[in-house]
C-alpha positions in Angstrom: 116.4 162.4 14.7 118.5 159.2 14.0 116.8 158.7 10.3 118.5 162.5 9.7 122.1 162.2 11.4 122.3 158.7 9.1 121.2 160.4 6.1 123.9 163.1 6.7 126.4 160.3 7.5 125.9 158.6 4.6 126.5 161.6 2.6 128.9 163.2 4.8 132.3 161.8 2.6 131.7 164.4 -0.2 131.8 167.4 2.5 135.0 165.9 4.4 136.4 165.6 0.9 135.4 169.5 0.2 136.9 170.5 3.9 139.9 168.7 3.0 140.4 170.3 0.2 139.8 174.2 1.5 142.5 172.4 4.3 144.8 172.5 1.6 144.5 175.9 0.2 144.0 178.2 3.5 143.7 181.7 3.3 144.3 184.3 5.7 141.9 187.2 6.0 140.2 188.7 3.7 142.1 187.1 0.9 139.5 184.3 0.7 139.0 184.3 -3.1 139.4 180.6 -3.2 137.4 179.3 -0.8 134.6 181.8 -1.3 134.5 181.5 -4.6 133.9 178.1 -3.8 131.4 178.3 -1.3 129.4 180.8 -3.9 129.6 177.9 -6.8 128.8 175.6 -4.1 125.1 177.3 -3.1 124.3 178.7 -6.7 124.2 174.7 -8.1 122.0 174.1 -5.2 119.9 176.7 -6.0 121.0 179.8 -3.5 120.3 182.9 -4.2 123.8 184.1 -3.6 125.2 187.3 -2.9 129.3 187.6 -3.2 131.8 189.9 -1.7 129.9 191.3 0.7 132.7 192.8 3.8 135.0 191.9 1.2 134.9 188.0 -0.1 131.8 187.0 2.2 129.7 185.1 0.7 125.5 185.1 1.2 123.4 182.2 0.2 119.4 182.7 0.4 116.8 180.2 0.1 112.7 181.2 0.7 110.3 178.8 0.9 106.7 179.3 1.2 105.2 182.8 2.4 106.3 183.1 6.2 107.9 185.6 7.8 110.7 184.3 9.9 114.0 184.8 8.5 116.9 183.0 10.2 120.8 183.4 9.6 123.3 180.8 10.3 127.1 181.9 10.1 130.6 180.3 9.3 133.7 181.7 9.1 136.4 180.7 6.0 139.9 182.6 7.6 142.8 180.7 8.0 146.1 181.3 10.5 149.6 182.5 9.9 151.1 178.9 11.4 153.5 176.8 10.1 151.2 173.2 10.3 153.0 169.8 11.7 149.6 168.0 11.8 151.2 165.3 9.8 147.5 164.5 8.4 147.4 163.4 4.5 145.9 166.9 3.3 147.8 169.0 5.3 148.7 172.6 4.0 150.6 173.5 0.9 150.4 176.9 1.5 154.0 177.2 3.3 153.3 179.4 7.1 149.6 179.0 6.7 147.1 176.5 8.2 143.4 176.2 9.1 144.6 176.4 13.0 140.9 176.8 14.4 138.7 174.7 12.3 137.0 177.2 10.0 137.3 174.6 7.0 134.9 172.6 9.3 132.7 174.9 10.1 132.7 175.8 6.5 131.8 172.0 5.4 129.3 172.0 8.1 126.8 174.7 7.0 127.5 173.6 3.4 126.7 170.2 4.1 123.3 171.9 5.8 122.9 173.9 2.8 122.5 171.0 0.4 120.4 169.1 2.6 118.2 171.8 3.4 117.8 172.9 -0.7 117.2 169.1 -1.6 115.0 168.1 1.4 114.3 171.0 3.7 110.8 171.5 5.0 110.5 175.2 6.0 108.2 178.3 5.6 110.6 181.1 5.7 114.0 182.7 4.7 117.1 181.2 5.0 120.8 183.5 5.0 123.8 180.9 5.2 126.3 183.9 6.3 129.6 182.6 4.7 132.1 185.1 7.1 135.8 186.1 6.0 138.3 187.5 8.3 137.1 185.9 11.8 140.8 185.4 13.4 141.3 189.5 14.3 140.5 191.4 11.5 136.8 191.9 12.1 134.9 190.1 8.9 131.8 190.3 10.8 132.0 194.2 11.4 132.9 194.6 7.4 130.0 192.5 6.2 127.5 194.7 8.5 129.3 197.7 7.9 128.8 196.7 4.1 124.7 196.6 5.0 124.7 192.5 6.0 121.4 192.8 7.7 120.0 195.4 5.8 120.1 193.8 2.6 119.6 190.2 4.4 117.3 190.4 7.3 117.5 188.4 10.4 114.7 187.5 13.4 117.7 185.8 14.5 121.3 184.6 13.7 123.4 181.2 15.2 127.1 180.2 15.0 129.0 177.2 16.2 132.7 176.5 17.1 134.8 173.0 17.5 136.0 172.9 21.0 138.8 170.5 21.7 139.1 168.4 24.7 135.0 168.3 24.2 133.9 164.8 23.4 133.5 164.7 19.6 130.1 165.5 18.6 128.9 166.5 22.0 126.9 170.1 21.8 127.7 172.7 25.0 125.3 175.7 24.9 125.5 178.5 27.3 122.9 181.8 27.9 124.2 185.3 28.7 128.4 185.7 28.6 129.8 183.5 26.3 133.0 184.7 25.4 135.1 187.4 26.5 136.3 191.3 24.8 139.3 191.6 23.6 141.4 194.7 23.7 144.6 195.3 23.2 146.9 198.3 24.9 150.7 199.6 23.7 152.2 201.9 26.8 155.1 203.9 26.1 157.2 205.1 28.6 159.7 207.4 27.7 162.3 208.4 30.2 165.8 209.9 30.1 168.8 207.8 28.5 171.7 207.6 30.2 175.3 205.6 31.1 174.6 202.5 33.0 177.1 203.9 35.1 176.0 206.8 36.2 172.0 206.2 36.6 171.6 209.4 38.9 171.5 211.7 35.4 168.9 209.6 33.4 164.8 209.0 34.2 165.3 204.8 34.1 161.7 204.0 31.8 163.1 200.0 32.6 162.6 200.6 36.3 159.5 202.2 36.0 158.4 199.5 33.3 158.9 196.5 35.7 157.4 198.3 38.7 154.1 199.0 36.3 154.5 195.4 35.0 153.7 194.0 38.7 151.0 196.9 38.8 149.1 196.0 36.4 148.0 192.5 38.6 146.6 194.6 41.1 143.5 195.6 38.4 142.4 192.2 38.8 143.1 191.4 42.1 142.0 194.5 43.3 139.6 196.5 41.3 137.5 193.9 39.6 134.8 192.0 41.5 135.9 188.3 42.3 132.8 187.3 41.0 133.7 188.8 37.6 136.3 187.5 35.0 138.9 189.6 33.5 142.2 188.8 32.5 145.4 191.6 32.2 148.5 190.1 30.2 151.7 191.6 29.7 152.4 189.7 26.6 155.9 191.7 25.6 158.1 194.2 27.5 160.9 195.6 24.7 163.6 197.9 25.8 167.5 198.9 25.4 169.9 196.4 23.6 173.2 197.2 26.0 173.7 196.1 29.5 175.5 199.6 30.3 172.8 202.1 28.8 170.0 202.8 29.8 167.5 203.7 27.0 165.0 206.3 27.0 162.1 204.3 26.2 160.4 201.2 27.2 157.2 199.6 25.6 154.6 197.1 27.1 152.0 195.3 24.6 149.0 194.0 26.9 146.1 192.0 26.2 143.4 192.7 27.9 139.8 190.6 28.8 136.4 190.5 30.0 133.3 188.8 30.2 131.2 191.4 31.2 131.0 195.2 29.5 131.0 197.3 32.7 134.3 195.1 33.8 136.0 196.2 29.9 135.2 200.0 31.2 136.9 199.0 34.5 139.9 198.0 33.2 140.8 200.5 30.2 140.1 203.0 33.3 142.0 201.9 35.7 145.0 200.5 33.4 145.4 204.2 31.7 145.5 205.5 35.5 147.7 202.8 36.5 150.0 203.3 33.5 149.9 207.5 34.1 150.7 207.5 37.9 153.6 204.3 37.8 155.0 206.4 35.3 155.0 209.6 37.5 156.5 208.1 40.2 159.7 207.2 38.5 160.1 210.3 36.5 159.0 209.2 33.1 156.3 209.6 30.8 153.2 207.3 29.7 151.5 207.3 26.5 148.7 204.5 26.4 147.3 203.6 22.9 144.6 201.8 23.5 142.6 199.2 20.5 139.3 198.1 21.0 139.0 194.7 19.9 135.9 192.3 19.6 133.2 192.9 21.9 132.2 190.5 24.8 130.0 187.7 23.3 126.5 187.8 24.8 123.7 184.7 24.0 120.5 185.6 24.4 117.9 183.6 26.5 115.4 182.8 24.5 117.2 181.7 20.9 119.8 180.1 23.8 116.7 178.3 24.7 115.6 177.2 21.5 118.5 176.3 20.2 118.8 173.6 23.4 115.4 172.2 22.4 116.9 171.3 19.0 119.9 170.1 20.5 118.2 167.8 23.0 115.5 166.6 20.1 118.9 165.7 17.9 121.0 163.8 20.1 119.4 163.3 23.7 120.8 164.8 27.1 124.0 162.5 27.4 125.3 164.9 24.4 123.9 167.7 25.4 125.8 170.9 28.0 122.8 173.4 28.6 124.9 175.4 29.8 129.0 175.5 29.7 131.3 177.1 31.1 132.5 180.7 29.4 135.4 181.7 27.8 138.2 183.6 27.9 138.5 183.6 23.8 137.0 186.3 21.8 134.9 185.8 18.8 133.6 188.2 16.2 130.4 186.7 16.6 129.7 188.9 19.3 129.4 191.8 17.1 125.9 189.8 14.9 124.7 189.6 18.7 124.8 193.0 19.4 123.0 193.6 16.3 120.5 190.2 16.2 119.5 188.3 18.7 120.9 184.9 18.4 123.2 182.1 20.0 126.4 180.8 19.8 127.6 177.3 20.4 130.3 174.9 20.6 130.8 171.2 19.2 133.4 169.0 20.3 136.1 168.1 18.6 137.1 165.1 20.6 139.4 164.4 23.9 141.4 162.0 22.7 139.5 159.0 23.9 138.1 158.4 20.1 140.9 157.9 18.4 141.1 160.8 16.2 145.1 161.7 16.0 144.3 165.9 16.2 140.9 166.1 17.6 142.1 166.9 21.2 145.3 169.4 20.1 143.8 172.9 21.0 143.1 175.1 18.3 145.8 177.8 16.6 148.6 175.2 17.4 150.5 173.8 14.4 149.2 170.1 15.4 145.8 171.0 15.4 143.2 169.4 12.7 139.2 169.5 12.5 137.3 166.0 13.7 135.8 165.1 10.4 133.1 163.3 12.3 131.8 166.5 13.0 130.3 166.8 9.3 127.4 165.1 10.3 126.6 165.9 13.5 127.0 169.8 12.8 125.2 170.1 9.5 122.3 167.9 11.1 122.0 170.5 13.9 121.5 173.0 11.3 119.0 171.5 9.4 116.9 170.6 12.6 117.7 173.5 13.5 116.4 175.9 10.3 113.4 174.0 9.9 112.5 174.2 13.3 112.8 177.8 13.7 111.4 178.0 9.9 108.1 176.2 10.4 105.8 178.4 12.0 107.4 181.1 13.1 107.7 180.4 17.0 110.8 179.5 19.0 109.8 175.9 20.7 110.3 177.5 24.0 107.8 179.7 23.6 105.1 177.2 22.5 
């Protein structure tokens, strides 16, 4: 696989150029009209059959080769981040409070670099949907595109994703099968008490008390109701309440985030935080209201497109580059919601650990420092090639032959 990661090296400059340039002009969620309009002139020269505005301004690029079957999908997301940049890099952001915090003008390049490669040179008997995703960071692109008939109008046998990890050496591929990535929900409690003079605290219901008594309560799900073998995470993120040291207000709110890496565990803990929330409240005479938001689902590989895509990575860059099977995350990722719908995998590549040089390649993503390894280019859109006309050539998985 040298002969193709120095083919995509040597052509990698007019893709770092391209990410640079959607580096410049980030947009947040579905308000990608730049860059999708891009991507969509992008695949149409190349030959793409391309579908636009699909979940809102995703973008579909299809190539068919041949007469087989096997249809494959390969996804990148385009969103940017409501964060002031101080990367200090030359094509940093001139979109004032806006960035590309998390790499998606990478992961954008990437497949595109693929994409030309694969309509120029590819050798494949198949379908090919480059899924082009808006609205990744929290607004749920991926739900909008199927909801808007993504696999339906663009068929799958399976889908794949990959993600820049900093503090991963750059370039280096880590894989993992089953629970990838955790759920994400998200909880408001209101407790709503009796106001009162600070004074005289025997004629109000204090919702502060009961707030940092359910506060220290809400540890105890984890500690206590969840299996130590399972992962879950409860956070308090905000606790907002009165503005006077000698009143005491009738209402207090808490905004939690809530994780999981396993579904029954996500049940668990909406249960048991609503009873939680509902019998702290009780106690201290007060009221709790729980609005509870579902957020993305847990991200789930499955074994045997994990497998394959391992084989790939191991016949592109050899074991020393190669995690078959990391660690999982407490991040969330709309991915998960393609996986609940197509089998498929989703990956990581690493953005670097500080040992290569690269001034940004280490910072972890959504902080204003952070910046994409361009090195990546290469590496990624090679994986994708090998990758497609692998699981493109005769319609069975490698670890299956």
């Amino acid at each position: 696989m040298t002969a193709l990661l120095d083919t995509l090296r040597s052509r990698a400059g007019e893709f770092i150029g391209l990410r640079r340039d959607i580096h410049r002009h980030p947009e947040l969620a579905f308000d990608e009209h730049r860059t999708a309009a891009l991507v969509a002139d992008k695949l149409a020269t190349w030959g793409y059959t391309v579908e636009r505005g699909l979940g809102g301004t995703g973008v579909i690029g299809t190539l068919a080769r041949g007469h087989g079957a096997r249809r494959l999908g390969l996804r990148a997301d385009m969103d940017a981040l409501p964060i002031a940049e101080s990367s200090g890099v030359a094509w940093t952001s001139q979109r004032p409070g806006l960035m590309h915090a998390c790499g998606h003008d990478g992961h954008t390049a990437m497949l595109l670099a693929a994409a030309r490669h694969l309509a120029e040179h590819g050798r494949f008997d198949g379908t090919l949907h480059l899924i082009f995703q808006p609205a990744e960071e929290g607004g749920g692109g991926a739900l909008r595109m199927m909801a808007d008939g993504l696999f339906e109008r663009h068929p799958c046998d399976a889908v794949f994703a990959m993600h820049n990890m900093p503090g991963v050496p750059q370039g280096r591929l880590v894989l993992r099968e089953g629970a990838a990535m955790a759920s994400s929900d998200y909880a408001t409690i209101t407790l709503t008490g009796t106001g009162g003079h600070g004074a005289m605290p025997q004629h109000a219901a204090d919702p502060v008390v009961a707030a940092a008594s359910l506060v220290m309560a809400l540890q105890t799900v984890v500690s206590r109701n969840v299996d130590p073998l399972q992962a879950a995470v409860v956070t308090v993120g905000a606790l907002n309440a009165g503005r006077a040291n000698n009143v005491i207000p009738a209402t207090a709110t808490l905004e939690l985030s809530v994780r999981a890496l396993d579904r029954d565990v996500r049940t668990l803990l909406e249960r048991r935080i609503k009873a939680l929330a509902a019998a702290q409240a009780e106690s201290f005479g007060v009221r709790a209201q729980v609005d509870w938001r579902s957020g993305y689902a847990v991200l789930v590989n499955t074994p045997a497109e994990t497998a394959f895509a391992r084989a790939v990575a191991l016949d592109l860059l050899g074991p020393e580059r190669v995690t078959l099977q990391g660690p999982p995350l407490t991040g969330s990722e709309d991915f998960a919601f393609m996986l609940e719908r197509v089998p498929g995998s989703y990956l990581l590549i690493g953005n670097g650990d500080g040992s290569d040089g690269h001034a940004c390649g280490a910072c972890m993503v959504h902080n204003p420092g952070y910046d994409f390894n361009d090195d990546n280019i290469a590496v990624g859109s090679a994986f994708w090639v090998r990758l497609a006309e692998t699981f493109l050539q005769n319609g069975e998985h490698p670890s299956h032959q």
